[in-house]
Structures are given as structure tokens and as C-alpha cells.
C-alpha positions in Angstrom: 6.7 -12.0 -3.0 7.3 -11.8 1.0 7.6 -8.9 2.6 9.0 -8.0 6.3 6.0 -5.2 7.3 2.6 -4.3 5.8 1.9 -1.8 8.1 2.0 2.1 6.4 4.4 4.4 8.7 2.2 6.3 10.5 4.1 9.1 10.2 4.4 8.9 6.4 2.2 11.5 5.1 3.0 14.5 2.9 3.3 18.0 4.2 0.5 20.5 4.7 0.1 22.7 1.5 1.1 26.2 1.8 0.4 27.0 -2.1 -2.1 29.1 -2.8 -3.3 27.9 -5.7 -4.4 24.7 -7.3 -1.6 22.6 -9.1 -1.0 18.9 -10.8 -0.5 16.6 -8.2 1.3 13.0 -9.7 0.5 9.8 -7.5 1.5 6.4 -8.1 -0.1 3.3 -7.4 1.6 -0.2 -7.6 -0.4 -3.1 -6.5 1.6 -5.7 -4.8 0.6 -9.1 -3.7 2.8 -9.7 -1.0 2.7 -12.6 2.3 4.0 -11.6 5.3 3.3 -11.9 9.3 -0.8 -10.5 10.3 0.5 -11.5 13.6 4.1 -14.0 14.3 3.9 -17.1 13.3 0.5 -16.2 11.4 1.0 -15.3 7.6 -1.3 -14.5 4.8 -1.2 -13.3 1.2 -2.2 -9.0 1.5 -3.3 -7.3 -1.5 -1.7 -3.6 -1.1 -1.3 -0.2 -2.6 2.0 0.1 -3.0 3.3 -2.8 -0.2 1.4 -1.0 3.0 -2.1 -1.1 4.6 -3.6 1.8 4.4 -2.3 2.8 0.8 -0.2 6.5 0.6 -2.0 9.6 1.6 -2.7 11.3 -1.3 -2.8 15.1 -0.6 -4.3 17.4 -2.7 -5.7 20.6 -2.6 -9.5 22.2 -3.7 -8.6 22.6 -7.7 -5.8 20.4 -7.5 -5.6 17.8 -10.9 -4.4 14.6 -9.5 -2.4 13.3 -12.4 -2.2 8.8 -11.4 -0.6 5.8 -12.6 -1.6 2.7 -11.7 0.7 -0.1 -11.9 0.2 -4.0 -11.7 3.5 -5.8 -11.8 3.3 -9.1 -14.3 4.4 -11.3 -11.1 0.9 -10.3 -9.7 -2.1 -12.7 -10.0 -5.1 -11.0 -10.1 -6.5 -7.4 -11.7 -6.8 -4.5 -9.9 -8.2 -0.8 -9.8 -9.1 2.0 -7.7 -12.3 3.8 -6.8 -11.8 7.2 -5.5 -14.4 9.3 -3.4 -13.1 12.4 -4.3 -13.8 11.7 -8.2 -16.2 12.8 -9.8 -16.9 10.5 -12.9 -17.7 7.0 -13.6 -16.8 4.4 -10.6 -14.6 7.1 -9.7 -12.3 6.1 -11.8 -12.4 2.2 -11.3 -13.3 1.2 -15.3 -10.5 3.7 -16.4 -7.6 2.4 -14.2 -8.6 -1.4 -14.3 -5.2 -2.9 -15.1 -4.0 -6.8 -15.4 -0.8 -8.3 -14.4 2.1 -6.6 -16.5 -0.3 -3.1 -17.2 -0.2 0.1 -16.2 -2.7 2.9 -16.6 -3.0 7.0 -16.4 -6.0 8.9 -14.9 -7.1 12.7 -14.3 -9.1 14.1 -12.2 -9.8 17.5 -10.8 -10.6 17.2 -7.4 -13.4 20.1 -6.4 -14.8 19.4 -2.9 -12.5 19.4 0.5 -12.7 16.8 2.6 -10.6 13.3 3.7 -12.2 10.6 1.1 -11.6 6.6 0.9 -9.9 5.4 -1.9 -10.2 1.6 -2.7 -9.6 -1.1 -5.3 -13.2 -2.0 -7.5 -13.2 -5.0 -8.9 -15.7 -7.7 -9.0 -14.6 -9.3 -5.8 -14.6 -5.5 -4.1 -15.3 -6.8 -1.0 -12.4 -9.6 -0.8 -9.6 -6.5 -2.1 -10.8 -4.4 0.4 -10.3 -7.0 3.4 -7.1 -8.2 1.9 -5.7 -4.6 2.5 -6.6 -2.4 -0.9 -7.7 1.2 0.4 -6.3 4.0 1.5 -7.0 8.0 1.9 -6.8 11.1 -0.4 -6.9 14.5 1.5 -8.7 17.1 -0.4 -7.5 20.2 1.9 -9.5 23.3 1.4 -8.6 26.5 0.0 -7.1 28.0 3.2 -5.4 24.7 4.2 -5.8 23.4 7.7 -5.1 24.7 11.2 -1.3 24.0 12.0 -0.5 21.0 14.4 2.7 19.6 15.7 2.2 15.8 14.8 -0.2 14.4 11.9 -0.7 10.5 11.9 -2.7 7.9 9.4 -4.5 5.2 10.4 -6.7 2.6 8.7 -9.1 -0.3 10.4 -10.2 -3.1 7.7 -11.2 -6.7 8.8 -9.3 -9.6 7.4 -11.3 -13.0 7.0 -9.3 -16.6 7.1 -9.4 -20.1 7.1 -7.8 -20.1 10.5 -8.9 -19.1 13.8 -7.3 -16.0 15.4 -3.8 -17.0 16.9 -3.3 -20.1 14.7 0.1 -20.6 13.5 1.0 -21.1 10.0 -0.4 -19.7 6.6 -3.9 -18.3 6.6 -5.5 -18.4 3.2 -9.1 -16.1 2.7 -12.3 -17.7 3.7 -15.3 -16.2 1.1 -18.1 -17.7 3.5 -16.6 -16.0 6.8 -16.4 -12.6 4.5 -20.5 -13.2 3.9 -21.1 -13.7 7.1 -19.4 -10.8 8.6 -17.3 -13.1 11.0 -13.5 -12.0 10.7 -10.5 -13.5 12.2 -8.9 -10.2 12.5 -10.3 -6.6 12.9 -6.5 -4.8 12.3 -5.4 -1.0 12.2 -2.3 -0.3 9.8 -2.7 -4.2 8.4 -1.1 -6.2 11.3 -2.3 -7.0 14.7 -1.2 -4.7 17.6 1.5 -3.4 15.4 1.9 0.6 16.6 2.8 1.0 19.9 5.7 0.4 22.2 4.9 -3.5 21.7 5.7 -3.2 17.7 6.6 -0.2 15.6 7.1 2.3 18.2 6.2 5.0 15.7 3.5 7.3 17.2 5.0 9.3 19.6 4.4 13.3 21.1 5.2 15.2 23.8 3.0 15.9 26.1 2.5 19.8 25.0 2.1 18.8 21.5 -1.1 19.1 19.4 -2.2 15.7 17.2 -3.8 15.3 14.1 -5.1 12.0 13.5 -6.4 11.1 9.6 -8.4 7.9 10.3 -9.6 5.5 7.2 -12.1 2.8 7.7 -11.5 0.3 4.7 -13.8 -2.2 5.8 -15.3 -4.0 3.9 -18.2 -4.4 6.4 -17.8 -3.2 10.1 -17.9 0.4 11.3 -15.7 1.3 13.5 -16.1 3.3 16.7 -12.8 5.3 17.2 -11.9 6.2 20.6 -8.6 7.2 22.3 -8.4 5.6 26.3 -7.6 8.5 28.4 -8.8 11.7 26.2 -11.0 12.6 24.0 -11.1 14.0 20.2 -10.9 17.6 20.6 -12.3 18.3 17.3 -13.2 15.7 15.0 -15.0 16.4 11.6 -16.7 13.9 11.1 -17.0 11.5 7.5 -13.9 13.5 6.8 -16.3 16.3 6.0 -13.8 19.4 6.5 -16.0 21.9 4.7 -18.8 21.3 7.7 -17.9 22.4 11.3 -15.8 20.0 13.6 -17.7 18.5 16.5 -15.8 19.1 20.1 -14.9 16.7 23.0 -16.1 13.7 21.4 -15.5 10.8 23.1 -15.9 8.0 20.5 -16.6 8.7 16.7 -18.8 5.8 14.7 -16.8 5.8 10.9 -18.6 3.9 8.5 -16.7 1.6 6.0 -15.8 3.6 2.9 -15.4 6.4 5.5 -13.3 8.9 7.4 -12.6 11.3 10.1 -10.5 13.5 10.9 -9.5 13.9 14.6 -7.6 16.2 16.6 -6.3 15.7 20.4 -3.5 16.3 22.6 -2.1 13.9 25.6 -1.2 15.9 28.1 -0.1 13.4 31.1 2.9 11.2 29.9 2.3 7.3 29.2 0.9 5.3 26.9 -2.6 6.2 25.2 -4.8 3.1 23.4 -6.5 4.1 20.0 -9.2 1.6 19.4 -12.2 0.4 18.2 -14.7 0.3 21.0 -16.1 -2.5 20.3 -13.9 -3.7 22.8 -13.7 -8.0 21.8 -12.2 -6.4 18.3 -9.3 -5.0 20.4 -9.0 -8.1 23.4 -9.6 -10.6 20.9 -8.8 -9.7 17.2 -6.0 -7.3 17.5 -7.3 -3.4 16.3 -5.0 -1.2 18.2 -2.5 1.4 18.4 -0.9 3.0 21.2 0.2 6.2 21.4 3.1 7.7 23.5 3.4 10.8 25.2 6.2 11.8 26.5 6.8 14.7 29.4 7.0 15.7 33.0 4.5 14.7 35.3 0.9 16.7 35.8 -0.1 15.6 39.0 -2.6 19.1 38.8 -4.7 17.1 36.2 -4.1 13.4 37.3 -2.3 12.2 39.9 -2.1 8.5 40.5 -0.6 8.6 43.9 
């Protein structure tokens, strides 16, 4: 199966939850094997939650029952699962949703902490799923929900390991010993190399009096990332996804381990383009992990004035 984009909408995430009390929350999960473009002219074979890297935002409430299917089409290859962080049971749910080509699966679970958790496919070969695009994010919101913002966005960083150099044209299959070695050929956010922005799917865009949520999942399987937006800071940023602590303020880079979160908030006030990133920098320049952000609005030469 081919497909055009990989890359989830960042915009594509359901509404804040105004209920005030706990309900059954369906999600489904379809694993597709699709090819399509990490870069043009560069293809390889993604494994995906439901055909986009990160998987859906599942959003949930504290008392919430998330009531899943998982689906693995019969023109799949391989089995697949998922692992969620905000289970609580057995592989969080890894053994009990392991389905084979042409199976499909049901799961409960009450979900009883907030928080923004990692979800991921589990199998034996974990570590190849992961890098071949299988995670994604469940928001457990707390009781009282979160403050209000005009813009919410999802991202997720993963590292993608291949036979091929970085650049090189033509089909990219996985390469096991680059995996083991921690050596990628691509460090990506949203699955494809510098795909949000102005120069690809011009998709994350404010004004410049708007307020910005960012959701931020770090798949992995082995780097941690160091989040970091050039020309502002994260106003508040709780940290691991951890909404039940207290948010740090003005942080200007946030380390997120694989298999981890945050949560970020900012606003751009000066119109133009803003870089999200990994600072570590060659991961950007050479391997492709960035997203740009734009802001749109009148001039404030009273807090920067280039002229």
C-alpha cells in the first residue's frame, strides 16, 4: 500500500472536554503498512497507527473507560499491538491486543491518573515498530480539564534507521545494525523530513495574540529529544506530560525522554516564522527534525525591531 502523506495533521486533535464526569471513550486503531516519501525521491515502508506518524490523540478524561479496537488489515505483513502508559495492567495492554494480519481485537481500561502518556506498538521487535512510526499520545485530562488556549497542536519526534544514507534517492529499506547502534539516517517530527512549515504542510499557523498549546510525543526508540522553539520560550511546560505536578515557567529547552511527553504552552508575539526543534542542532541541519510555526500579525517593533 502507498500512501501520499504520513505526517498526522497537526491540527487533528479532539476538543477539550467540557463533561463533568467520566464516560466511555471508543478509539480505533488500524495498523497500516504503507510506503511513501520520508523526504522526495526517498521512500520507505512506515509502520503506522492508523496511516499517520504520531498515531491519533486519544483524549480522555480522569475516570474515563477507553473502550479500543485494534485492527490489522490481512494485506499487512507483520503482528502488531499497543502498549499504553496510561494502563494499568499487564504490558499495558500489549498481550491482550496482539493481533495478526486479518484480526482485530477489543480492550478496556479505566484510565485513573492525568497526564499526556506514550502509547506504542509491543512486539518482539519493539524497537524496529517504534522507529518505523508505531506510537502516538493518549491525553488523560484532569478532573477540571485544562486552561483554555486558542490553538492546540501534536507533535511526535522518532528516529528512522535505513540502508541508505540521508538524501539518497530511491527506496530505503530498515537497517537492524544502524538501529543497535543508535546511528539513524533520519531524526523526523510528524514522520517525514521538514514536513510542517511554510516549506511543506503549511498547517501550524496563529496569530500573533494567540495563546499555543503544544502536545509533544517522543516515540523514539532511543534518542531524547531536547524541544526548543527559536525565538521564544515555553511559557509553561509540564514536564513528562505530568499535568497533575506544577508546570515549570520560561523554559527554554525541555529534555523528553523516549517513551515520553510534554506538554508546552507559548505564544509568538512578533510575526514570522518560528523553528520547533531538537536542539541537538546536526538532527535538525542534517537529518531533517523540524517544524516551523507561523505567526501572523502587525509588526511589534516595542519588543523587536529589526531595523
Amino acid at each position: 500500500m502507498t500512501a501520499d502523506r504520513v505526517a498526522a495533521d497537526p491540527r487533528d486533535i479532539p476538543a477539550p472536554i467540557t463533561r463533568k464526569k467520566p464516560a466511555v471513550v471508543e478509539a480505533l486503531l488500524e495498523t497500516e503498512e504503507v510506503v511513501a516519501e520520508v523526504e522526495p525521491g526517498v521512500t520507505f515502508r512506515y509502520m503506522t497507527f492508523n496511516g499517520q506518524i504520531p498515531g491519533p490523540l486519544v483524549r480522555t478524561r480522569v475516570g474515563d473507560t477507553v473502550d479500543l479496537t485494534i485492527r490489522n488489515p490481512a494485506s499487512n505483513t507483520m503482528v502488531h499491538n499497543v502498549d499504553f502508559h496510561a494502563a494499568r495492567g499487564p504490558g499495558g495492554g500489549a498481550e491482550a491486543t496482539t493481533v495478526a494480519p486479518g484480526e482485530e481485537k477489543h480492550l478496556r481500561f479505566k484510565v485513573t491518573y492525568p497526564g499526556a502518556f506514550v502509547y506504542h506498538c509491543a512486539v518482539g521487535n519493539v524497537d524496529y515498530h517504534i522507529s518505523a512510526g508505531m506510537f502516538g499520545l493518549i491525553l488523560v485530562e484532569p478532573e477540571e480539564g485544562l486552561p483554555t488556549v486558542d490553538h492546540e497542536f501534536y507533535l511526535g519526534q522518532h528516529e528512522l534507521y535505513t540502508n541508505g544514507a540521508t538524501g539518497q534517492k530511491g527506496h530505503h529499506e530498515f537497517d537492524f545494525e544502524k538501529m543497535a547502534a543508535e546511528d539513524p539516517t533520519y531524526v523526523l517530527m510528524n514522520g517525514e523530513k521538514f514536513a510542517l512549515g511554510p516549506q511543506g504542510y503549511d498547517e501550524l499557523v496563529v496569530k500573533t495574540t494567540d495563546s499555543v498549546r503544544v502536545f509533544f510525543a517522543v516515540g523514539g526508540p532511543n534518542l531524547q529529544s531536547h524541544f526548543h522553539p527559536i525565538g521564544s520560550v515555553w511559557e509553561t511546560v509540564y514536564r513528562d506530560g505530568a499535568l497533575a505536578s506544577d508546570p515549570d515557567r520560561f523554559v527554554q529547552t525541555v529534555p523528553v525522554a523516549p517513551g515520553s511527553s510534554a506538554v508546552t504552552t507559548a505564544d509568538f508575539r512578533v510575526p514570522g516564522n518560528y523553528k520547533l526543534v531538537d536542539h541537538a542542532l546536526s538532527r535538525v541541519v542534517r537529518k531533517g527534525c523540524l517544524a516551523v510555526l507561523r505567526s501572523e500579525g502587525p509588526e511589534n517593533p516595542t519588543l523587536f525591531d529589526p531595523q
